[in-house]
C-alpha positions as CSV (number, residue, x, y, z in Angstrom):
1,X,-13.4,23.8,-5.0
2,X,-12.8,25.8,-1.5
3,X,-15.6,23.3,0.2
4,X,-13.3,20.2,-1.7
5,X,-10.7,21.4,0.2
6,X,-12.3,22.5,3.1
7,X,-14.2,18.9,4.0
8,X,-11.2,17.3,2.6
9,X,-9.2,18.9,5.4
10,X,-11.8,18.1,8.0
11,X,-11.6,14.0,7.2
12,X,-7.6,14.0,7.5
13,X,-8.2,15.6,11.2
14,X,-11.0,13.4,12.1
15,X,-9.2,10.5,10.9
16,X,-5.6,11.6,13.1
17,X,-7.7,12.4,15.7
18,X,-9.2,8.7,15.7
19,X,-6.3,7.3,15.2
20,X,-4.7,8.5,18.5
21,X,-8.1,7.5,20.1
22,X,-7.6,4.0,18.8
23,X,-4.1,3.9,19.5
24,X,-5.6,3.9,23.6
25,X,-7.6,0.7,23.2
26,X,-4.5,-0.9,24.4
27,X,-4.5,1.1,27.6
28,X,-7.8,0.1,28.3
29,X,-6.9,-3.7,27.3
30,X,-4.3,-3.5,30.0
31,X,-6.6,-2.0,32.8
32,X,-9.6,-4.6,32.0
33,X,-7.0,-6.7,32.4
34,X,-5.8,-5.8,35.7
35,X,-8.9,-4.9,37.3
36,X,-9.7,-8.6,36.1
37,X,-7.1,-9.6,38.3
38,X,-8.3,-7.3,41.5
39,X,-11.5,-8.6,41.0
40,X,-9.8,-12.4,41.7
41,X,-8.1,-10.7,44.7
42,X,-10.6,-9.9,46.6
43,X,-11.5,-11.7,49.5
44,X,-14.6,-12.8,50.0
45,X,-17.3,-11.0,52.6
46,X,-14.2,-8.1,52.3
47,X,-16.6,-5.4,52.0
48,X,-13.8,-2.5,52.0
49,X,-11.6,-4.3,49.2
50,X,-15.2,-5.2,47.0
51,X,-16.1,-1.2,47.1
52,X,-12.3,-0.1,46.3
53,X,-12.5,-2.6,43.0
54,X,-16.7,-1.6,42.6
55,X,-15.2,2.0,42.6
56,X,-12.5,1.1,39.5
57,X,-14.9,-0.6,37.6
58,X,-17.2,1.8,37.5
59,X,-14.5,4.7,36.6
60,X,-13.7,2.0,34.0
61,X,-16.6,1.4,32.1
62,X,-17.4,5.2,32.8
63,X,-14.3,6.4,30.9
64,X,-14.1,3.4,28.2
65,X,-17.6,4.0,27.2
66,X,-16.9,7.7,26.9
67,X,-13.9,6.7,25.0
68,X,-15.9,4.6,22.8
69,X,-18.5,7.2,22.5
70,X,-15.8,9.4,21.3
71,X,-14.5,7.0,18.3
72,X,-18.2,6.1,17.2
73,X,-19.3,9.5,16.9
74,X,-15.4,10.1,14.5
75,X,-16.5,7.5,13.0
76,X,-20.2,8.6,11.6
77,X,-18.9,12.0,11.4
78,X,-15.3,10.9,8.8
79,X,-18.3,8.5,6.8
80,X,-21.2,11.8,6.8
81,X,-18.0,13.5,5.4
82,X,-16.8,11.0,2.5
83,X,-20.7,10.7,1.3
84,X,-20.8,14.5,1.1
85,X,-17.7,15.1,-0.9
86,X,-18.5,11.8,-3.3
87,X,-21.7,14.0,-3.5
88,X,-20.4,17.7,-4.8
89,X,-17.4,15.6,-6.7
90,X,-20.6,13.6,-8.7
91,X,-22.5,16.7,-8.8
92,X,-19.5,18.6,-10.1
93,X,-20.1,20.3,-13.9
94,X,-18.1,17.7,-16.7
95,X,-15.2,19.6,-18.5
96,X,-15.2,22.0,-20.9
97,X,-15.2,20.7,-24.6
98,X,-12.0,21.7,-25.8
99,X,-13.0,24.8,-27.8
100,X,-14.7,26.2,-24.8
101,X,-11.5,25.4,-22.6
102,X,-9.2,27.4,-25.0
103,X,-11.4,30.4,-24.6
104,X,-10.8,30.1,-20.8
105,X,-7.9,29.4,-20.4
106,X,-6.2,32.6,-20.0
107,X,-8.7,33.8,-17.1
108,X,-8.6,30.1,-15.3
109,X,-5.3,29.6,-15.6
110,X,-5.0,25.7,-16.0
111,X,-2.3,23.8,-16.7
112,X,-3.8,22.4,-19.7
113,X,-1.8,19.7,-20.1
114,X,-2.9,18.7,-23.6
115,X,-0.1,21.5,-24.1
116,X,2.5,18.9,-23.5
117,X,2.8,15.3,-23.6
118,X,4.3,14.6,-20.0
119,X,4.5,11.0,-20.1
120,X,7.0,11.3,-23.2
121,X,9.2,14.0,-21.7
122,X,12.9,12.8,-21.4
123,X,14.2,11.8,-17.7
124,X,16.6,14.8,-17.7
125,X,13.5,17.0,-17.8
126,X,11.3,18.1,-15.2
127,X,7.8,17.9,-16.0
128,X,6.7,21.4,-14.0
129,X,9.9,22.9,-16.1
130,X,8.6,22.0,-19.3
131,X,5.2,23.7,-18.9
132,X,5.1,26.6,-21.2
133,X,6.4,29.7,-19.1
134,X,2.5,31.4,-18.9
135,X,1.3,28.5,-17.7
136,X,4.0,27.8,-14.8
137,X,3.6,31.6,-13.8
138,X,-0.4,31.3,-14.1
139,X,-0.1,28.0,-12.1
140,X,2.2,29.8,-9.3
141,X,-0.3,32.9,-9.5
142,X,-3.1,31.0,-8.1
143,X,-3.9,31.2,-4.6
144,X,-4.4,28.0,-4.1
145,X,-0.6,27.4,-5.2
146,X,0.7,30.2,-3.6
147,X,-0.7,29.4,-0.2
148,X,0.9,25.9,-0.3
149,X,4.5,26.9,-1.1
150,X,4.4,29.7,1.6
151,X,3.1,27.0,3.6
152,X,6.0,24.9,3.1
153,X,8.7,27.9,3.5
154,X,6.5,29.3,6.8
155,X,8.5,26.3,9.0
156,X,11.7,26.8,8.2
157,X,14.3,28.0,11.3
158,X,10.9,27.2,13.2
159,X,12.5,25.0,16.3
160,X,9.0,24.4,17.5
161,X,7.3,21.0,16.2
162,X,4.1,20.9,13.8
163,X,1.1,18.2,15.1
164,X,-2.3,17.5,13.4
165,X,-0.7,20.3,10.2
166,X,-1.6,18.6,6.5
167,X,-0.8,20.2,3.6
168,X,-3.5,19.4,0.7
169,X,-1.4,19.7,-2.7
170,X,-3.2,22.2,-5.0
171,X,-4.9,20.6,-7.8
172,X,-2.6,21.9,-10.5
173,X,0.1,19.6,-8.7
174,X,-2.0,16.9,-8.5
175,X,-2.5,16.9,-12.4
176,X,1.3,17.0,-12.4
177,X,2.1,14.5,-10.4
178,X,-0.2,11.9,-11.9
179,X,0.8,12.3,-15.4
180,X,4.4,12.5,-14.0
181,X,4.2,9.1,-12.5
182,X,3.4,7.9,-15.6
183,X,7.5,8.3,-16.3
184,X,8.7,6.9,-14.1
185,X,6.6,4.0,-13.8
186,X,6.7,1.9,-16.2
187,X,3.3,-0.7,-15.7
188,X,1.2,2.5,-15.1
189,X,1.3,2.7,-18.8
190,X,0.1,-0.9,-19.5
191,X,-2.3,-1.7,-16.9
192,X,-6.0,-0.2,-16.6
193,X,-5.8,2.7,-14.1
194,X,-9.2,3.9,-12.6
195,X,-9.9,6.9,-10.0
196,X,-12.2,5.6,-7.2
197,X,-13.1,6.9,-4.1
198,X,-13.8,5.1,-1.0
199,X,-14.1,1.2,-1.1
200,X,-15.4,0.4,-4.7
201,X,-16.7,-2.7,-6.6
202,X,-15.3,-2.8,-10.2
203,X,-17.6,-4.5,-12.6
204,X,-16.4,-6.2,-15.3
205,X,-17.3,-7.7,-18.4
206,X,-16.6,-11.6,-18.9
207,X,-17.2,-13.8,-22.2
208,X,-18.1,-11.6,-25.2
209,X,-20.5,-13.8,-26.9
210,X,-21.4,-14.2,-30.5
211,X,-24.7,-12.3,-31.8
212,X,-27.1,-14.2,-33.4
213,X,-28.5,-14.5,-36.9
214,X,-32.3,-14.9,-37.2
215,X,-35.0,-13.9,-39.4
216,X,-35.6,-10.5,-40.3
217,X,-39.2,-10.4,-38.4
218,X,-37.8,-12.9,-36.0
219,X,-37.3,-12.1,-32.2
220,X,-33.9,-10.8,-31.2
221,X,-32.1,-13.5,-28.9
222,X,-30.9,-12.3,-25.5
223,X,-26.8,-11.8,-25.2
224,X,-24.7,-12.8,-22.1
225,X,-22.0,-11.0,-21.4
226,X,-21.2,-12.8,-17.9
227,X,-20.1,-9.6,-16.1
228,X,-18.5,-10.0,-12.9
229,X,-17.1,-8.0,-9.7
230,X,-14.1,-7.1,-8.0
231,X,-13.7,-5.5,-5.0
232,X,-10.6,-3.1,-4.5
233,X,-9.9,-0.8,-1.6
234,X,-7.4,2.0,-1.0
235,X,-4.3,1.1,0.6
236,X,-1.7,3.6,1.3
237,X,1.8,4.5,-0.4
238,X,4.0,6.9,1.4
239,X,7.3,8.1,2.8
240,X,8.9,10.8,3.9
241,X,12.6,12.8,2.9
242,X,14.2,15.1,4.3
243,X,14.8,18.7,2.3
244,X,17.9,20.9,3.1
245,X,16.1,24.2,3.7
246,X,18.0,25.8,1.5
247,X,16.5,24.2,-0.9
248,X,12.8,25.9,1.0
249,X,14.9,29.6,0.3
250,X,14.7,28.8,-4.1
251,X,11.9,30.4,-6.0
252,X,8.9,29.5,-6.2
253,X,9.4,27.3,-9.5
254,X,12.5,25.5,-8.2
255,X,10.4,24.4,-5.6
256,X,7.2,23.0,-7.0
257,X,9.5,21.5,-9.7
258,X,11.3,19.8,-6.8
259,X,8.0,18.6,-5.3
260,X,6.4,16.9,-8.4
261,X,9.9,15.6,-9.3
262,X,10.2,13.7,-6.3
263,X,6.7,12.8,-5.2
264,X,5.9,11.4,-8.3
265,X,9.2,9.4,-8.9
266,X,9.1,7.4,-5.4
267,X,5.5,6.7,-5.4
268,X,5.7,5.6,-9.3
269,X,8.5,3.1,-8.4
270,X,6.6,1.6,-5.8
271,X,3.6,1.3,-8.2
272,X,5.7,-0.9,-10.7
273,X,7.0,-3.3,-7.3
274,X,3.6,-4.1,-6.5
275,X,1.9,-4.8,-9.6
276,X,4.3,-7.2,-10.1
277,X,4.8,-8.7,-7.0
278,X,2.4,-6.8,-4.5
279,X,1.3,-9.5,-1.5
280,X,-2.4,-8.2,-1.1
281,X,-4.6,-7.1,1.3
282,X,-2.9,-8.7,4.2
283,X,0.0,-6.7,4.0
284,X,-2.0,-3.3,2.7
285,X,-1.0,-3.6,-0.5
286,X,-2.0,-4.4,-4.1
287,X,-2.1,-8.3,-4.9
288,X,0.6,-8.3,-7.6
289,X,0.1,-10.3,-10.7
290,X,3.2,-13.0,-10.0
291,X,1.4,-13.3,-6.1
292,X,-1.4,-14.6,-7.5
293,X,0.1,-16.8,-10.0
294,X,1.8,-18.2,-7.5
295,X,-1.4,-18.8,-5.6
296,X,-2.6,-22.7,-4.9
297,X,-5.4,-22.6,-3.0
298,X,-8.7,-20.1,-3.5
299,X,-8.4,-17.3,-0.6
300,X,-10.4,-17.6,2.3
301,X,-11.7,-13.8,1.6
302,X,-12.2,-14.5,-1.9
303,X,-15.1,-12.9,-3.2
304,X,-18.3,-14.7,-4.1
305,X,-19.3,-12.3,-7.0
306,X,-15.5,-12.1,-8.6
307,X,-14.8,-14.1,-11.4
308,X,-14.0,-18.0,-10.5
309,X,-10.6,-18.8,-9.0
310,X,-8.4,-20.9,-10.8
311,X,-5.3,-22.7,-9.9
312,X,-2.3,-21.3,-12.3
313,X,1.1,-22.0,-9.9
314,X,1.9,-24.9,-12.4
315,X,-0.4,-23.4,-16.2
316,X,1.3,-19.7,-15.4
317,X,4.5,-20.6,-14.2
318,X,7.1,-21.6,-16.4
319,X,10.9,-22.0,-16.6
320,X,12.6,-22.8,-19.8
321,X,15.8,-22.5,-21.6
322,X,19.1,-22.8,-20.1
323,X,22.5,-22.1,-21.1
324,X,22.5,-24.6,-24.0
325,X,19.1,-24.0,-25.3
326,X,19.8,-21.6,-28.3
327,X,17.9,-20.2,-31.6
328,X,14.8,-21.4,-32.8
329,X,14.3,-24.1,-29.8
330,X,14.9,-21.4,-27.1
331,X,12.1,-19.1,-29.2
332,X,9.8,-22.1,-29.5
333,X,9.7,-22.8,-25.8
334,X,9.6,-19.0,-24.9
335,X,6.2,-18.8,-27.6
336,X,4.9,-22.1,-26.4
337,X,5.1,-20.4,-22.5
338,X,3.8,-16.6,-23.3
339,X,0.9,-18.4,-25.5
340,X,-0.6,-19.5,-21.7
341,X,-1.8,-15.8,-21.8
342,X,-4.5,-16.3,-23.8
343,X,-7.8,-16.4,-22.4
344,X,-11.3,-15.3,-24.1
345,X,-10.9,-12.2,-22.3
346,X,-7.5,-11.4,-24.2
347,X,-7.6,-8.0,-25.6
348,X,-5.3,-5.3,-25.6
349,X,-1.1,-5.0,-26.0
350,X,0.6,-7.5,-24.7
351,X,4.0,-6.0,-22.4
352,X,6.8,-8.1,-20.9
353,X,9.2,-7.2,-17.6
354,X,12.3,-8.2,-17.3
355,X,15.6,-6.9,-15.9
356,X,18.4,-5.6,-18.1
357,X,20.3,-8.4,-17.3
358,X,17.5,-10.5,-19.1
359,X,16.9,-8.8,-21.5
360,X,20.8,-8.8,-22.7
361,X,20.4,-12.4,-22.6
362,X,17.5,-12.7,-24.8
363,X,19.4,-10.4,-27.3
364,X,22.5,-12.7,-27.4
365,X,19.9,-15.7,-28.4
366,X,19.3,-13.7,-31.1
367,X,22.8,-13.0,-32.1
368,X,23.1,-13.6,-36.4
369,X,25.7,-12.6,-39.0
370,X,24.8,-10.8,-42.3
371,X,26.3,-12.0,-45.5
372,X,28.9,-9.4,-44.8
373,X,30.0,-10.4,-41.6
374,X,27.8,-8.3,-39.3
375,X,26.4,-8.7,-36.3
376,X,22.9,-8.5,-35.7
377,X,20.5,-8.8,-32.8
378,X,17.4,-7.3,-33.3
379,X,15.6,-7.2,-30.1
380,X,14.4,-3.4,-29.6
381,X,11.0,-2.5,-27.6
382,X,9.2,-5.6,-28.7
383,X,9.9,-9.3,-28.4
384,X,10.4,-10.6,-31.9
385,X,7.9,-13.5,-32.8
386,X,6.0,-13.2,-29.7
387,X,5.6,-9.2,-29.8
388,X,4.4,-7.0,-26.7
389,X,6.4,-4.0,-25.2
390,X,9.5,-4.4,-23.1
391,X,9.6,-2.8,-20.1
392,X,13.0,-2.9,-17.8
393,X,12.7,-2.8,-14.5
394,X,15.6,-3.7,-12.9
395,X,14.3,-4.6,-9.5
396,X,12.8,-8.2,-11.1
397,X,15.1,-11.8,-10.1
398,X,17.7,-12.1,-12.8
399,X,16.2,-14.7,-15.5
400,X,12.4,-13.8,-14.9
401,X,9.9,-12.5,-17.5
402,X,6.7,-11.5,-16.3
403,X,3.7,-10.3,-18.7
404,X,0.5,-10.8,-20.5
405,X,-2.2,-8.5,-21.0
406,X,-2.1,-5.0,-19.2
407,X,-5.6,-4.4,-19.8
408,X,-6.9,-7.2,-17.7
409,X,-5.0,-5.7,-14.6
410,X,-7.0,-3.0,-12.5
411,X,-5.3,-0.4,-10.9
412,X,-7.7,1.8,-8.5
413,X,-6.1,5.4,-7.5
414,X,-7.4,7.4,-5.1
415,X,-7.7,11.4,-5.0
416,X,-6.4,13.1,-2.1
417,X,-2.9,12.9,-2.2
418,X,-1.2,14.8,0.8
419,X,2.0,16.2,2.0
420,X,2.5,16.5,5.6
421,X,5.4,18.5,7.1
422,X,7.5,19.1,10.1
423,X,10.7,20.8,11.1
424,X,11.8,19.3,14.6
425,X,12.5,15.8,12.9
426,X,15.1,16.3,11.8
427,X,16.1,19.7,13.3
428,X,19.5,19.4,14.2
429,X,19.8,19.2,10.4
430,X,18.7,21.9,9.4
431,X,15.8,20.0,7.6
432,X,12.4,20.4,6.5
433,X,10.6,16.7,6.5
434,X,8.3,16.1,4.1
435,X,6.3,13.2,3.5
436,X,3.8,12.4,0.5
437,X,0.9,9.9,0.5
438,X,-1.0,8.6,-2.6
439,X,-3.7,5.5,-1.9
440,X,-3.9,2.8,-4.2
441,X,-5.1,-0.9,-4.5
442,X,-4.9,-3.2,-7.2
443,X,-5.4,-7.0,-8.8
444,X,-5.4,-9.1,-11.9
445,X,-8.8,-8.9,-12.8
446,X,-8.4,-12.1,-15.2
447,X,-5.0,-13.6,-13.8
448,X,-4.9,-16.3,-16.5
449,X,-4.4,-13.5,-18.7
450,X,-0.5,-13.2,-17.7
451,X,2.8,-15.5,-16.8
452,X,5.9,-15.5,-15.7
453,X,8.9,-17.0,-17.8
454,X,12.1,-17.9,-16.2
455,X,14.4,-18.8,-19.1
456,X,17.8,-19.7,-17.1
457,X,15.8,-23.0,-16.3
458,X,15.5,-22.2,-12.7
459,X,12.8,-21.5,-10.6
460,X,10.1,-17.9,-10.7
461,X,10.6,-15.9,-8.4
462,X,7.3,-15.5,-6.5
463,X,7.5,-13.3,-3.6
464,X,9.7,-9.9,-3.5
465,X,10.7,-8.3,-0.5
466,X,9.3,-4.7,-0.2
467,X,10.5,-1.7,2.2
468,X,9.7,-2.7,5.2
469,X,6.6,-0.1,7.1
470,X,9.4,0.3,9.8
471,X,7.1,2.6,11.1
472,X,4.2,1.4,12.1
473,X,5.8,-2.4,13.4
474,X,4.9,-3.6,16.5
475,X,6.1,-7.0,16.5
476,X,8.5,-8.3,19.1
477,X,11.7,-10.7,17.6
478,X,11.7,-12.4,20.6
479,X,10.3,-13.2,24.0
480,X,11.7,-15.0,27.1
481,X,10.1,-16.0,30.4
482,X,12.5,-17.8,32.9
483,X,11.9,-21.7,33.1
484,X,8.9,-21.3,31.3
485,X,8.5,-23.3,27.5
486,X,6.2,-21.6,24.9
487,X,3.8,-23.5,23.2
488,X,3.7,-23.2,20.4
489,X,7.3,-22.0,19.8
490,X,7.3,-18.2,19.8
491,X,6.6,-16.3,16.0
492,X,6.0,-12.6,16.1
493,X,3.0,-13.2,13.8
494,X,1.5,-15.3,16.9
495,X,0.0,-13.6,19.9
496,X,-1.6,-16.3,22.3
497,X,0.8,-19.0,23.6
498,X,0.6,-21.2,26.9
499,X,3.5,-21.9,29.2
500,X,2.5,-24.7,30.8
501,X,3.6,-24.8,34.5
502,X,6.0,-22.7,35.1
503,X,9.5,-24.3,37.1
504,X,9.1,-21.6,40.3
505,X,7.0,-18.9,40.7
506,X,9.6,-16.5,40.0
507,X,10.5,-16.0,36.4
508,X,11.9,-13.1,34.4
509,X,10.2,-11.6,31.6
510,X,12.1,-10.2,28.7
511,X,10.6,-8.9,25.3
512,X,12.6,-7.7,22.5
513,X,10.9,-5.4,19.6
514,X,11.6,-5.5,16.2
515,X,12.3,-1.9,16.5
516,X,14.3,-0.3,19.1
517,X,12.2,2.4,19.5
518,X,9.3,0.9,19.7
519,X,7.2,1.4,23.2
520,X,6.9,-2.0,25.0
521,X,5.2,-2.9,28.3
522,X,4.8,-5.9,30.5
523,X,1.5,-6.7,33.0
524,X,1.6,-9.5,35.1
525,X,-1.4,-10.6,36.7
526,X,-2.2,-7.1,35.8
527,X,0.2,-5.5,37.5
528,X,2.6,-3.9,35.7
529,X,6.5,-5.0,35.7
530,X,9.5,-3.6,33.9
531,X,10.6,-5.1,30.7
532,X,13.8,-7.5,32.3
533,X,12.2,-7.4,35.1
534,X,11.3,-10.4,37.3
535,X,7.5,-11.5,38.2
536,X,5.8,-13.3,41.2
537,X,3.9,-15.9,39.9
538,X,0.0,-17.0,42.0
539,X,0.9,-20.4,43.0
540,X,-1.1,-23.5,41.5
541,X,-2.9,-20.5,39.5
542,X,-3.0,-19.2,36.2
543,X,-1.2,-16.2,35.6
544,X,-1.9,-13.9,32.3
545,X,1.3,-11.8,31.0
546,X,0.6,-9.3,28.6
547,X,3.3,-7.7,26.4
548,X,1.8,-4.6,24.5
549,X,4.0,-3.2,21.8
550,X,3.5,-0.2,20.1
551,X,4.9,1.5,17.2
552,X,3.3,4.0,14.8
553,X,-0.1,4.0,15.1
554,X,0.1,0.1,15.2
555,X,0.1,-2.0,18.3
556,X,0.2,-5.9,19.6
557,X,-0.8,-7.4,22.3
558,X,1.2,-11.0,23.0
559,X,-0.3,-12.8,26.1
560,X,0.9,-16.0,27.9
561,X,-1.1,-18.1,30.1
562,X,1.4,-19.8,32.8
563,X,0.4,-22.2,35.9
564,X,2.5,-21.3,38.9
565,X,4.5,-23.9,40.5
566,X,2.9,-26.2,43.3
567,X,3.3,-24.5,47.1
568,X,4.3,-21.2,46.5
């Protein structure tokens, strides 16, 4: 378990440590660039200027090779790492039979969670505070656990700042937090959820096909199941919040009740967003199940070995209903559109999403009266008729159901969940940052296998908006060169435009981030200029400006081409 840890701890330090390498390649982008440019100045048979330029060259390629030295060897040593912990973690001894566990349990000290039923614990209760009181103390007596709360108190009043520090939650708190997530997310408890490390192929099985009757001496006939692949990866979930250190001066229960609590809360809400509406691998995320409803054309990444892609924008996608569409029509349309679920891969509960506000107005189309007068709507946890579990979630469009069959959804988590820390964020405060990490990824595995209902007659919903990664965006809103027309017409999601010939060869350059404190720099020619500053274009020459933004660990380079005006 210590070697876990310990090689655990070495990967998160490699990979910060390549990740402020890699955050450089734009520095050396920008100096190719301008030594480019020298190179252009030179004059030819000027033996003096060709050694000054020879001399930065070779400094150049000396120090970029080094650097890429550097990252290769980070590299092979964060991969020689993964393979020898996917090693001891396959190698590890399978748990204890339940008989053999209760022996143990009193020496170990586990949590043993088949104690208490987490998932079903109410909201008002917290699930580390409803661990029997020998467990919580046996959980807090371990070292591992004791080492990361004093961890967490050692930084408080500390003015200094924490770099490279990562906290590795004990594995106690792990257990916690996963089955805690489970609470407060409510499609963790439909969908197929699968611990995975690294990049990992899912196989799965396709048509199940009838056996075959023969003779009792005959020869048994071959069966094809049809399996097929998908391919998931590990994207990240994560944020950060800020904790009064006040809070840091509580006992040591208070606090790791606090941790769980709120960990497992934020990440499980963002869980339930991207199932739903997740927008894939191009944004780092899950591919959500509406997303790919919504999807008319096979992917270009698509892969060859997954099962085939098939149109369902118009099959999948359904409004019905309406204001005057009431009792048994309204019912038959709503069966008639959940029945588009079905596939021969359809196995499993069925569970349906919807806001509250939806869900009120499927109740009121089953408003009746008794013989006696009373009123009766009997819409509970299940959609009458059509059955499968309601879940409410009340970040879904007003009007929209969206559901089929859990089962054929895959959900990859990864292990390793982290909590970083630092006191000089938010200083002035008197805070304690914390942030928590959990990787995921996640598709339909047979996305025929669900819909999505809008029964106001209006249009689904197909794309969500998600909390925007503020952090690491290094796109510019807009960009401005004096009497110079970009073609095409500038996008922040574009990085290579040409600017034609430019009006004089004296223009001013203007970029404007996304984020105001994002770090942006300008290089004309290679030469670098202010942002708002204004640059001396080579006449009757091509001119290269580079605008670098960096935010986060992410960075952009946008580059215009521009021909300076005739005669200088």
């Amino acid at each position: 378990m210590l070697k876990v840890l310990m090689i655990r701890r070495s990967i998160d330090a490699k990979k910060a440590e390549l990740a402020e390498l890699e955050a450089k390649d734009a520095e050396f982008q920008t100096r190719e660039a301008e030594l480019e440019a020298s190179i252009n100045e030179v004059e030819p048979g000027n033996a003096e200027q060709e050694a000054v330029v020879e001399a930065e060259v070779e400094k150049y390629e000396s120090e970029k090779a080094e650097h890429d030295e550097k990252k290769q060897t980070l590299s092979s040593d964060i991969e020689r790492l993964e393979n020898e912990l996917e090693e001891i973690e396959r190698m590890a001894p399978k748990p204890q039979s339940p008989e053999k566990s209760k022996k143990n349990e009193a020496v170990r000290g586990d949590t043993n969670m088949e104690m208490i039923n987490i998932r079903s614990l109410p909201m008002n209760r917290r699930a580390f505070d409803a661990l029997p009181g020998e467990r919580r103390t046996a959980i807090l007596a371990q070292e591992d656990s004791k080492a990361f709360l004093e961890q967490m108190r050692s930084l408080k009043g500390q003015s200094r700042a924490v770099t490279g520090t990562e906290l590795t939650i004990p594995i106690v708190f792990l257990e916690l937090i996963a089955e805690n997530m489970f609470r407060y997310s409510k499609l963790l408890n439909r969908v197929r959820v699968r611990n995975v490390t690294g990049e990992a192929r899912q196989t799965i099985a396709g048509t199940i096909p009838e056996a075959v009757w023969t003779e009792m001496c005959g020869a048994i006939n071959e069966l094809s199941f049809g399996f097929n692949q998908i391919t998931v990866d590990g994207y990240k979930v994560a944020g950060y919040i800020a904790v009064c250190n006040s809070i840091l001066e509580d006992s040591d229960v208070n606090l790791a009740s606090w941790i769980v609590e709120m960990i497992s809360e934020s990440i499980g809400l963002a869980m339930d967003k991207a199932i739903l509406y997740g927008k894939g691998s191009a944004s780092r995320m899950p591919l959500g199940i509406v997303t790919r409803l919504a999807q008319t054309a096979r992917p270009s990444d698509y892969p060859a070995s997954a099962p085939e892609w098939v149109d369902l924008h118009e099959s999948n996608i359904k409004k019905i209903g309406g204001d005057s569409v009431t009792g048994a029509e309204f019912w038959a349309a709503l069966m008639e559109a959940t029945g588009n679920t079905y596939t021969t891969y359809s196995r499993g509960e069925q569970f349906w999403a919807m806001n509250s506000k939806t869900h009120a107005k499927l109740r009121s189309k089953l408003i009746t009266f008794t013989a006696s007068g009373d009123i009766v709507a009997n819409l509970a946890g299940t959609l009458p008729i059509i059955n499968g579990n309601v879940d409410i979630l009340e970040f879904m469009p007003d009007g929209d159901i969206v559901g089929g069959y859990g089962e054929l959804y895959l959900l990859s988590m990864r292990a390793g969940m982290t909590i970083e820390r630092s006191t000089e964020v938010q200083f002035l405060q008197d805070n304690t940052v914390y942030k928590g990490k959990q990787r995921a990824d996640g598709q339909p595995i047979i996305p025929g296998a669900f819909v999505a209902i809008n029964i106001n007659n209006q249009s689904v919903t197909t794309a969500m908006t998600f909390a925007a990664d503020t952090a690491n965006d290094a796109q510019l809103q807009d960009l401005a060169i004096e009497g110079v027309t970009l073609t095409p017409s500038f996008d922040p999601t574009k990085l290579t435009y040409s600017g034609g010939t430019a009006a004089k060869n004296s223009a001013k350059v203007e970029a404007t981030a996304v984020q105001p404190d994002a770090k942006v720099t300008i290089a004309v020619n290679g030469k670098n200029l202010r942002n708002g500053g204004t640059a001396t274009l080579t006449a009757s020459a091509s001119n290269t400006i580079a605008v670098t933004v960096q935010q986060g660990n992410a960075v952009r380079v946008y580059t215009v081409t521009v021909t300076g005006a005739a005669g200088g």
